[in-house]
N, C-alpha and C positions, 0 to 999 in steps of 0.2 A: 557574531557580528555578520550583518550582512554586508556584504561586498558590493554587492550587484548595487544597492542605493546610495554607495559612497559616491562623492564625483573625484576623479582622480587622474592621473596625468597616464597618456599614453604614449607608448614607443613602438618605435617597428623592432628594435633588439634590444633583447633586459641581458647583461653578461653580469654572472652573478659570480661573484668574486674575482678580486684583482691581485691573484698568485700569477704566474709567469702563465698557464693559458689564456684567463681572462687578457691578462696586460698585452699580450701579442695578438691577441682577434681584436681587439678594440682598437688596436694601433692597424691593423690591415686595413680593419672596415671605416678607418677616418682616414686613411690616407690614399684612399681606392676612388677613384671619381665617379665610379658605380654608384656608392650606398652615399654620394654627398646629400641627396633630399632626404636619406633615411635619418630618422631621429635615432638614438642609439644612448642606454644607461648604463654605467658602470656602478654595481653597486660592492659593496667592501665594507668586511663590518669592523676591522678594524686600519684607519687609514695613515695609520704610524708605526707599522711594523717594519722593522730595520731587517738587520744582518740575518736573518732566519734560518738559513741553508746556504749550502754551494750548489752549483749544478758543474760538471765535466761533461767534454763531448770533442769526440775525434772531428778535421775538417780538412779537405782538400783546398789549400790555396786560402785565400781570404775571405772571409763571413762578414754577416751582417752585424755580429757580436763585437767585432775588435778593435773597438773603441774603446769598450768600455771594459777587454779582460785584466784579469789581475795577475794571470801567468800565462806562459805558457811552454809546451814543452817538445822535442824531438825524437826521442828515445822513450821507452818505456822498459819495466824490468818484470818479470814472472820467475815466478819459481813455485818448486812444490819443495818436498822430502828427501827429490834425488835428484833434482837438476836445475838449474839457474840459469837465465836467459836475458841477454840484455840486449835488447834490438832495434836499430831506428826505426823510423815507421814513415817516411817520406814519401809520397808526397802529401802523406797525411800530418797533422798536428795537434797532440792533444791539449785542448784548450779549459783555461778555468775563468769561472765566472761569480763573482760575489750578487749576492742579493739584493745587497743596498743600494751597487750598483746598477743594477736592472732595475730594481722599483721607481729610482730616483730619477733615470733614465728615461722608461717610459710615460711615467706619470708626467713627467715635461711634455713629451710627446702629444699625449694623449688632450695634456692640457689645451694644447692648440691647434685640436681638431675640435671645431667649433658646432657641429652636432650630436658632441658626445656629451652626456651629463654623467659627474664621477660626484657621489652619494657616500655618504655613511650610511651604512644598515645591514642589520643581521635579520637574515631572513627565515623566516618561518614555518610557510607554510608557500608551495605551488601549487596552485588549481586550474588544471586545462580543460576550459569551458570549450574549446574545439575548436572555435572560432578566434577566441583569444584566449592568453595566459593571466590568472590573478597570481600576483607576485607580493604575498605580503612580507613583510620588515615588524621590527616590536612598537616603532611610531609610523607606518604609513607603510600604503598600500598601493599597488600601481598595474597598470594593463599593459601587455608586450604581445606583439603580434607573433613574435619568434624569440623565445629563452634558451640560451645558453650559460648551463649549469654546471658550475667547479667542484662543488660543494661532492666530498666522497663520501660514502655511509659504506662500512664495510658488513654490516648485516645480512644482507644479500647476498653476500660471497660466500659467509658461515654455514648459513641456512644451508647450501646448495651441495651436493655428492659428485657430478655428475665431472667436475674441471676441478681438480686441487688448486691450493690454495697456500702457497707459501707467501714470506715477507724477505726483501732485504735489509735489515735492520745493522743499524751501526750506531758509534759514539768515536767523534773525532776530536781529538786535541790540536788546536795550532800551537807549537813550542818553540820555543827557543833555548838555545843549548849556548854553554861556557865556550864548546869547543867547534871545530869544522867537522862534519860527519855526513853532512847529506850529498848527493850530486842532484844539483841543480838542474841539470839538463835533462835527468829522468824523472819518470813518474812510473813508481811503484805500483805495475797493474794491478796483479794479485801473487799475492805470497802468502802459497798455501804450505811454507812449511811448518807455521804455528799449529799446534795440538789440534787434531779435526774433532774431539770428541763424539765422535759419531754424527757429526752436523758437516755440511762445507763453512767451512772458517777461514778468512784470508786476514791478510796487511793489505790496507791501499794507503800507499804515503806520497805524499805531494807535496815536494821542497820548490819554497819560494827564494832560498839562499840557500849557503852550505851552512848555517845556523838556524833557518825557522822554516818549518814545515810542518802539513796538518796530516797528521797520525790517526789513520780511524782503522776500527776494527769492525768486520761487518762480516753480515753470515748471511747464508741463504737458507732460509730454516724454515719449521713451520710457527716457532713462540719465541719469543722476545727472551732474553735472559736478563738477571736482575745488574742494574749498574757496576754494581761494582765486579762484576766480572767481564763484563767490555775493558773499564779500566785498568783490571788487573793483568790480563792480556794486555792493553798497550804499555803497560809499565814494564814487564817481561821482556816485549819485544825490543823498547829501547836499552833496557839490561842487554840483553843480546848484540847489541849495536854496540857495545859498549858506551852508552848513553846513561851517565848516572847523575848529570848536574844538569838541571834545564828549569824553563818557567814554564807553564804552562798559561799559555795568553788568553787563550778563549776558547768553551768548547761548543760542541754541533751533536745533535743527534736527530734519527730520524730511523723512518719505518716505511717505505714500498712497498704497496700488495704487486706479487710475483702470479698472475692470474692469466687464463686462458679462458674464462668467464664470458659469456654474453650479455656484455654490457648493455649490447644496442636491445634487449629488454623494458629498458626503461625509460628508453628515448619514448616522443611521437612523431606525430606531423609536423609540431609546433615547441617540441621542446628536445634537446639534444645536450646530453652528459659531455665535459671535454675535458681534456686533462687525464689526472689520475682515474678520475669520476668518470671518465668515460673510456676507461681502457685504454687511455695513450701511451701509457709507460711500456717500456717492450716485455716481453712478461715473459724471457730466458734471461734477463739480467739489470732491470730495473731501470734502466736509462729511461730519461725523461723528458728533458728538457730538448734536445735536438729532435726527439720525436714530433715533441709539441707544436715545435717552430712549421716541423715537415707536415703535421696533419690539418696548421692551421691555412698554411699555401694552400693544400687543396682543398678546405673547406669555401676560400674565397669564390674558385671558381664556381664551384658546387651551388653555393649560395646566389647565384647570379641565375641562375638556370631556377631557381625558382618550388625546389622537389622537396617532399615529403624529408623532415629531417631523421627520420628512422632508416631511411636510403642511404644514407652516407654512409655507414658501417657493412667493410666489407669482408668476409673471410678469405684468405691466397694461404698458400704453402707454407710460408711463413711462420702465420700463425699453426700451422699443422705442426712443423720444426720445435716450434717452444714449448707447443702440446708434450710432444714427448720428451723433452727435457724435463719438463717438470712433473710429469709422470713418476721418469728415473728418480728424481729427485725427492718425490713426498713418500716414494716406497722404502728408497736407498738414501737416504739423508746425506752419509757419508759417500756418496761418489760424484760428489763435485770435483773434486781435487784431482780424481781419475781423471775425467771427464775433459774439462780444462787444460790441465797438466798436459795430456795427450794430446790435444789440438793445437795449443801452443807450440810443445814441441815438432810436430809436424806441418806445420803451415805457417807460411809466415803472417807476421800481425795485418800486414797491410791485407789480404785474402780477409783475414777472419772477419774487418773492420768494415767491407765491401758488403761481406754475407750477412753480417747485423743489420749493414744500413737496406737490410733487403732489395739489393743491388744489382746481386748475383745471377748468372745464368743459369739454367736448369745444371749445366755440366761443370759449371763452379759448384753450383751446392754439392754434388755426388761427391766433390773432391775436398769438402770442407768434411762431409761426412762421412766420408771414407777413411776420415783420422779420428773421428771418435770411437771408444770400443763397442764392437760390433754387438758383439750379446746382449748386451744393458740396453741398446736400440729396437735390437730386432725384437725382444722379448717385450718390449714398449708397445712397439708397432703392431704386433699380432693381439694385446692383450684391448689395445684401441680400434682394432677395426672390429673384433670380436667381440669388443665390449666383456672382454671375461674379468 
């Protein structure tokens, strides 16, 4: 088919999928009185997806979220093998967020910002003519001065030697139980005392009462394991809780690429990956969603200035940090739980929460990393600047 002799509608921004990146740039760029002459498409190839996921995410003070959270919490608990930890985290809050609630949320939003056109369509094929973008769909075809791409293809990650390549992968239950067992007020960070079988394996539980809480099990790994052993692991752990009468109401699962990859590869002038697709997720522990929020703010201003969309991806220290986390991690599977464990125990959560949210001063990280163990770093860091 040729393209070029169709006639077909043009936009100054095509945002190609309406998961929580798409839905938060479309909501910035309609509510921004910058891009009001800009015409702007939302396209989503399916525009009825509900409950899909949760997103978590620590916050000082009140967010732009807390309208629409479904929990939230004060305290959080860690543990490994040999020690248990339950500690406030003030002035920080860990907050939860339903999907249904987000989608339903913004899609109102977005409804009435009157530039924006929100599309069904599963899209095909990108062609960057250099000048402009061909965006085609399985019925129709359209022209975008500037694309922003959700869509993740993890084949390029595969392919590549050079930046390992883990997943956080999990299967969660929300349950309800006969009896009272949970506290409410915490949220079970990680609990690495479940079996590491040579993997980092944790509990993240998250009680909505002292009767219903979502129960997931998740690894930081390099392969997915088959269902019924996610399951079989949460049915142990609630044995262990002494939890043997419950419903199980609804479940969740999902898969995180854990990468230090060069995304901005596949960016151009004219077209820019966001989201998972573009390396938003923090890639030492899969967090998502508060990243996206954060990369989308400064995409706004970025976008105002007018630059090359290959520009906006930048390398800091940061990412150098998660480098060799994951390093440790695709050589030594098993020393999450070290790793973790040891940070936890020496530093309090609110430090650690600061140093995620890339926050930190030069001489907070030294002291964030000064409680990791040192060999599994140093032996990281020599093997990466040498490339051996």
């Amino acid at each position: 088919m040729n393209l070029d002799s169709i006639p077909m509608a043009t936009y100054d921004y095509i945002i190609i999928g309406a998961g929580a990146s798409g839905l938060l740039l479309a909501d910035a760029l309609g509510k921004d009185n910058f891009f009001a002459q800009k015409t702007i498409l939302l396209l989503e190839k399916n525009l009825h997806k509900q409950n899909d996921r949760t997103w978590c995410f620590w916050e000082i003070g009140q967010g732009d979220f807390d309208d629409i959270l479904h929990k939230t919490w004060d305290h959080i608990f860690v543990a490994d093998d040999k020690f248990s930890k339950r500690t406030p985290i003030a002035p920080y809050t860990y907050k939860m967020l339903r999907a249904e609630d987000f989608y339903h949320t913004y899609r109102n939003k977005i409804n009435g910002h009157t530039n924006i056109t929100f599309l069904e369509g599963n899209v095909k094929e990108i062609q960057d003519k250099d000048h402009e973008v061909l965006v085609t769909t399985d019925t129709d075809a359209f022209k975008g001065r500037k694309i922003f791409n959700s869509i993740f293809d993890y084949k390029p990650l595969l392919k590549q030697k050079r930046y390992p390549v883990l997943q956080q992968h999990f299967i969660g239950w929300f349950i309800k139980t006969t009896k009272p067992i949970f506290d409410r007020d915490q949220a079970t960070f990680m609990d690495f005392s479940v079996p590491q079988k040579g993997n980092t394996r944790f509990m993240y539980v998250l009680p909505f009462s002292q009767t219903e809480a979502l129960v997931e099990y998740t690894l930081f790994s390099e392969n997915v394991l088959l269902e019924q052993e996610y399951e079989g692991a949460i049915k142990s752990y609630l044995n262990n809780l002494d939890c043997k009468d419950y419903e199980i109401l609804e479940k969740e699962k999902g898969s995180i690429p854990m990468s230090c990859y060069n995304f901005n590869v596949h960016n151009s002038r004219n077209i820019l990956h966001i989201g998972i697709a573009g390396g938003w997720a923090k890639p030492s522990s899969g967090y998502n969603f508060m990243r996206t929020y954060q990369k989308t703010g400064a995409l706004i201003p970025f976008l105002k200035k007018d630059k090359p969309l290959n520009t906006f991806f930048k390398k800091d220290r940061f990412w150098f940090y998660d480098l060799l986390l994951l390093d440790i991690l695709h050589r030594k599977n098993n020393k999450g739980r070290l790793i973790f464990g040891q940070l936890f125990k020496q530093r309090k959560a609110q430090s650690i929460f600061k140093f995620l949210d890339e926050k930190t001063s030069i001489w907070e990280d030294l002291k964030i990393i000064a409680a990791c163990p040192k060999k599994e770093f140093i032996q990281a860091l020599i093997r990466r600047v040498f490339l051996i």
